[in-house]
DOZAVEX-363051 format. One record per atom (N, C-alpha, C): x, y, z; residue in one letter; atom name. Coordinates in steps of 0.2 Angstrom, whole numbers, m for minus. Example, Ala and Ser with C-alpha at 12.3 -4.5 7.8 and 13.67 -1.06 7.14 Angstrom:
66 m28 39 A N
62 m22 39 A CA
66 m16 39 A C
64 m11 35 S N
68 m5 36 S CA
64 0 39 S C
//
This chain:
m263 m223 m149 X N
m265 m218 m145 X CA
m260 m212 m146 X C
m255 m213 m148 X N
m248 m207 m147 X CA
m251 m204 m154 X C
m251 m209 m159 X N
m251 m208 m166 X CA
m259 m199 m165 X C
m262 m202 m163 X N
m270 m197 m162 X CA
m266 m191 m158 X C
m265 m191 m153 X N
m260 m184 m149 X CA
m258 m182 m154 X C
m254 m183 m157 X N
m248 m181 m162 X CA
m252 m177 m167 X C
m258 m180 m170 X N
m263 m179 m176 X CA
m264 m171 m172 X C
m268 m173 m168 X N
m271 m167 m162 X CA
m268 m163 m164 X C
m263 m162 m160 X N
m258 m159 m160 X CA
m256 m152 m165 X C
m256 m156 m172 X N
m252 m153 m178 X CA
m260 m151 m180 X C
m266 m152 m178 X N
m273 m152 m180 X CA
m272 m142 m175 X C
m271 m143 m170 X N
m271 m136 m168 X CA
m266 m131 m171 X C
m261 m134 m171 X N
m254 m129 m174 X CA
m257 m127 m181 X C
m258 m131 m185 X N
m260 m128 m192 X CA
m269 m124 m191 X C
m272 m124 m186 X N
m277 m119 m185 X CA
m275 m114 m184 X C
m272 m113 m178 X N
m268 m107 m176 X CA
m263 m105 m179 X C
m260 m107 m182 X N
m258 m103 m190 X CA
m263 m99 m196 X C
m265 m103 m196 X N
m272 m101 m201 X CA
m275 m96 m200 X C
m278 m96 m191 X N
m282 m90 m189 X CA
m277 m86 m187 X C
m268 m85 m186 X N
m264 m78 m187 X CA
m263 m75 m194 X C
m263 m82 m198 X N
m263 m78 m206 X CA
m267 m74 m208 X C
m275 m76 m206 X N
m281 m71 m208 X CA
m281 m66 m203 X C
m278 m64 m196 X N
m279 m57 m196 X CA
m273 m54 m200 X C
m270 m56 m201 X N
m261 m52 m204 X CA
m265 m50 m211 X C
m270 m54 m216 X N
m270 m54 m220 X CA
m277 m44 m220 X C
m280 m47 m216 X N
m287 m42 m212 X CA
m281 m36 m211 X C
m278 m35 m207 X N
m272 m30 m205 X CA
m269 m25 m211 X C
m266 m29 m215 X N
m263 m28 m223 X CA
m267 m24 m227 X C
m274 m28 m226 X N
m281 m26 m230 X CA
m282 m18 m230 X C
m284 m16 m223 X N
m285 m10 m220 X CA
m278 m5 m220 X C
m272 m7 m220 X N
m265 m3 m223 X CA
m266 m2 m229 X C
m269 m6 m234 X N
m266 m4 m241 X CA
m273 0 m241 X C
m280 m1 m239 X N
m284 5 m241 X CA
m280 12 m238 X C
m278 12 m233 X N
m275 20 m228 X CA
m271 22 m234 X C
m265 17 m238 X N
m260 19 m241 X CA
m262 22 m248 X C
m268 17 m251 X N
m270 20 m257 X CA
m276 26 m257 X C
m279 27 m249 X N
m280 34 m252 X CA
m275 41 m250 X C
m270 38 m247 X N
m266 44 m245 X CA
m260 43 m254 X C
m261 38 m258 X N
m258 41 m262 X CA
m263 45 m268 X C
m268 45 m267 X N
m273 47 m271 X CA
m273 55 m271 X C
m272 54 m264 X N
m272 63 m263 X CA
m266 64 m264 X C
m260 61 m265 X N
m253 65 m264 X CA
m252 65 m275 X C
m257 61 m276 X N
m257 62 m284 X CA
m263 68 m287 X C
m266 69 m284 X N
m272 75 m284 X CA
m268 81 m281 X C
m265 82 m275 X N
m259 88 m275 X CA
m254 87 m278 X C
m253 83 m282 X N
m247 86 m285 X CA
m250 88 m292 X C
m256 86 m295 X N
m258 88 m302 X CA
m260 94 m300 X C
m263 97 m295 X N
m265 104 m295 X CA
m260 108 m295 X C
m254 106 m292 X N
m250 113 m294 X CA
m246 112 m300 X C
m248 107 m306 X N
m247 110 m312 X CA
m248 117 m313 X C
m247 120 m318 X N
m250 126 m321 X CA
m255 126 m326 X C
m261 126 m324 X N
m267 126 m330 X CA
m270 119 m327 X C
m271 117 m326 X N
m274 112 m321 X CA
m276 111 m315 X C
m283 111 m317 X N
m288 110 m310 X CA
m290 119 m305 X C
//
């Protein structure tokens, strides 16, 4: 009977990890869109103030 507790047990602990991994992973997801389009723009202003470009 302990043996199944113990099972339980480590059966919740490794869900609950699982389901904080996938928002961390959700969270990260939605940074790196923010980050890649704020680099996009900081590479589109910086081509524009070449000389003779754009």
């Amino acid at each position: 009977m302990e043996r199944q507790s113990q099972q339980y047990i480590l059966n919740i602990a490794f869900t609950d990890a699982i389901n904080r991994e996938e928002l961390l992973l959700k969270k990260y997801e939605h940074y790196y869109e923010i980050s890649r389009a704020k680099e996009l723009k900081n590479i589109l202003r910086d081509f524009s103030k070449l000389p003779g470009i754009i």
